[in-house]
N, C-alpha and C positions, 0 to 999 in steps of 0.2 A: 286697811284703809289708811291712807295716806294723809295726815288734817296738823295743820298746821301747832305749833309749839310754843311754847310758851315764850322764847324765842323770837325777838324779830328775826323774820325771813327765813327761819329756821323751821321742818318741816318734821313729822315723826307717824309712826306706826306703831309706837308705844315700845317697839324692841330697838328699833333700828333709826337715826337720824341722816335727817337729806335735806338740801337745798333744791331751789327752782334754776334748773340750767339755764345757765345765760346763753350757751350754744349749745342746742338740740343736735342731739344726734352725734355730736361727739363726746369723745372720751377721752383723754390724755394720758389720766394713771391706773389705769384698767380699770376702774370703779363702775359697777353695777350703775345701770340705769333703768328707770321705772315710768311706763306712760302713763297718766293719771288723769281720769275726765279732760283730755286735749292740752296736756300739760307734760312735758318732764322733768322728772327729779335726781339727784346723782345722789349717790352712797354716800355719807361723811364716816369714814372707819375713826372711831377715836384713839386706836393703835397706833395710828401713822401720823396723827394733829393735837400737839397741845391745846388747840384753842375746843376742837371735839371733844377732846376728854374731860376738860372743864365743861364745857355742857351736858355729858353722860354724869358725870360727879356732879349736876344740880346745880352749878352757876347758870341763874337767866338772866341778869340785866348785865349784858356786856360792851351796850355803848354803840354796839354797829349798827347802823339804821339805811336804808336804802337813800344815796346819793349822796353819802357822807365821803369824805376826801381819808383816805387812811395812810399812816408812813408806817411801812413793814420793815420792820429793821433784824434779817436772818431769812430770807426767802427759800433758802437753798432752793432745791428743785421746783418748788412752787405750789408743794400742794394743799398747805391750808391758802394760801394765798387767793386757790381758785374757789375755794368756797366763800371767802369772804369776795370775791370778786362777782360770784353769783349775789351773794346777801345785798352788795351796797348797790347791786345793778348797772345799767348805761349811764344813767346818772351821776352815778359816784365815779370816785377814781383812789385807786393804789400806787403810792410808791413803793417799790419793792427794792430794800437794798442786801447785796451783800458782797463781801471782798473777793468772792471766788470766781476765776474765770470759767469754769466749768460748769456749773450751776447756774451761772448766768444768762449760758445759751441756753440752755432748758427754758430759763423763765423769758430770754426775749421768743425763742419758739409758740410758749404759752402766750403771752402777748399779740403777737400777731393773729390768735385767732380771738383774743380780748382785751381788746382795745384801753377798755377799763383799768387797764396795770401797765404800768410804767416805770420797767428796768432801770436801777443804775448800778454800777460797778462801783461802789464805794464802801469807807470804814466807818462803820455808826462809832465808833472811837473818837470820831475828826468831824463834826457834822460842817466843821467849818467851811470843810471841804464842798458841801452841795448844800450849805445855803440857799444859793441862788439858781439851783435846781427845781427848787419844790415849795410847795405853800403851805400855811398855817393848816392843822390838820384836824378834823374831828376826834382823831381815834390814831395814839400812838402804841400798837403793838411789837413787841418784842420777845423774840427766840434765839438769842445769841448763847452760846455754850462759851463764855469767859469768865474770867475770875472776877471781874470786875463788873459783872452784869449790869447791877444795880446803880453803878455810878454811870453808866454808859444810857441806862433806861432814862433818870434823873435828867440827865443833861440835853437828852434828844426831846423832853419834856420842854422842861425849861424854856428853851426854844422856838419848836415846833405846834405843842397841844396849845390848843384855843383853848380859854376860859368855859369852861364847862363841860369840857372834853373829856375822855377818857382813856386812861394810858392800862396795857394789860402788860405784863410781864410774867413773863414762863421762866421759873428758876428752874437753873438745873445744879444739882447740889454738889454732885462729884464733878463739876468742873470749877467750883470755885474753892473746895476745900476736900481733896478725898480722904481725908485723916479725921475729919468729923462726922457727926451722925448727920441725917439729911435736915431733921428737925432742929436741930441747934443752927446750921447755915440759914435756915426756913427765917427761924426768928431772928438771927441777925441783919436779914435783910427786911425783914420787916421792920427791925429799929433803925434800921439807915432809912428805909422810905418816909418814916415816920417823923425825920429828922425835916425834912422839905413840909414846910407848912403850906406851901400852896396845894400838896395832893390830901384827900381823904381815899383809905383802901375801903372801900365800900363790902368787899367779895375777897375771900383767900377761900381755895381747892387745892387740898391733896390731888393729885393725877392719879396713883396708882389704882384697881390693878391696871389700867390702859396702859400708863408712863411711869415706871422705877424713877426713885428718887426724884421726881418733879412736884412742883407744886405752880398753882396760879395766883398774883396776885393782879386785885382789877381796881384803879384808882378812880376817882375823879378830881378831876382839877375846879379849885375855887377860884 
């Protein structure tokens, strides 16, 4: 039985986690679909989504709420993006960025059939850059694989999160240092966030066994 999670917008079966499809009847990344009392749900694999793994690892207050504005900073192909794209609804909307042109067609393909997300080709390095692209944001998540994650998370914060908001950041460890352990990178960038007195980390998650070497951390801005 299918019954809702602890989780805004997040749905579970006690094994397995799903959101409420925003488009019935398709599927994009081949993900299982479930009819449910006049209702459908799509598969969230937490193999394939930092932001699921952190919910299978027991993060529940993650900030997403239905019609909340989100800047996605590392969309690649798009697929947690479409689960958050189900969670914040018609209402909400996604910016989704990243520098690859490749990946990019994927997500404006994904776009076209949800509207809710809104492509751009740019470097979350340079926010300068698309300033006047996008708006103050609920909820600034990021999954960039750079050495400089953290300074790159910080600054698109700074910025973009509204007072109250929520910024997540998905560290990945062997891309900022692969000569150290993952937990020593872990706590390093936890003394960098720590360093920005406007964020409190509310939530840090190991990923693994979902995601090797990852961890989540999930702020809130004062």
């Amino acid at each position: 039985m299918i019954q809702p999670h602890k989780v805004f917008e997040v749905f579970t079966d006690d094994r397995k986690i799903f959101t409420k499809n925003l488009t019935p009847g398709q599927s994009f990344f081949q993900e299982n679909l479930y009819r449910r009392g006049g209702e459908e749900f799509r598969e969230w694999n937490p193999e394939r989504s930092k932001l699921g793994a952190a919910i299978a690892r027991g993060s529940l207050n993650l900030g997403i709420r239905k019609g909340n504005v989100v800047l996605y900073l590392g969309t690649a192909h798009g697929y947690t993006p479409s689960f958050i794209s189900d969670m914040v609804g018609k209402e909400g909307l996604i910016f989704g960025l990243d520098p690859a042109p490749r990946v990019m067609r994927d997500l404006i393909h994904l776009s076209q059939s949800r509207p809710n997300i809104v492509p751009l080709l740019a470097d979350a390095n340079h926010p300068e850059e698309y300033l006047d692209k996008i708006c103050l944001a609920d909820v600034v998540y990021q999954d960039v694989a750079q050495r400089n994650q953290s300074e790159i998370f910080l600054k698109n914060c700074a910025i973009f999160l509204k007072k109250g908001g929520y910024g997540l950041l998905a560290v990945k460890a062997r891309s900022i240092d692969v000569r150290k352990k993952p937990k020593v990178v872990f706590e390093e960038v936890k003394k960098e966030l720590e360093k920005d007195k406007s964020l409190k980390i509310i939530d840090y998650r190991l990923l693994e066994p979902y995601e090797k070497d990852h961890c989540m951390f999930i702020c809130k801005k004062d």
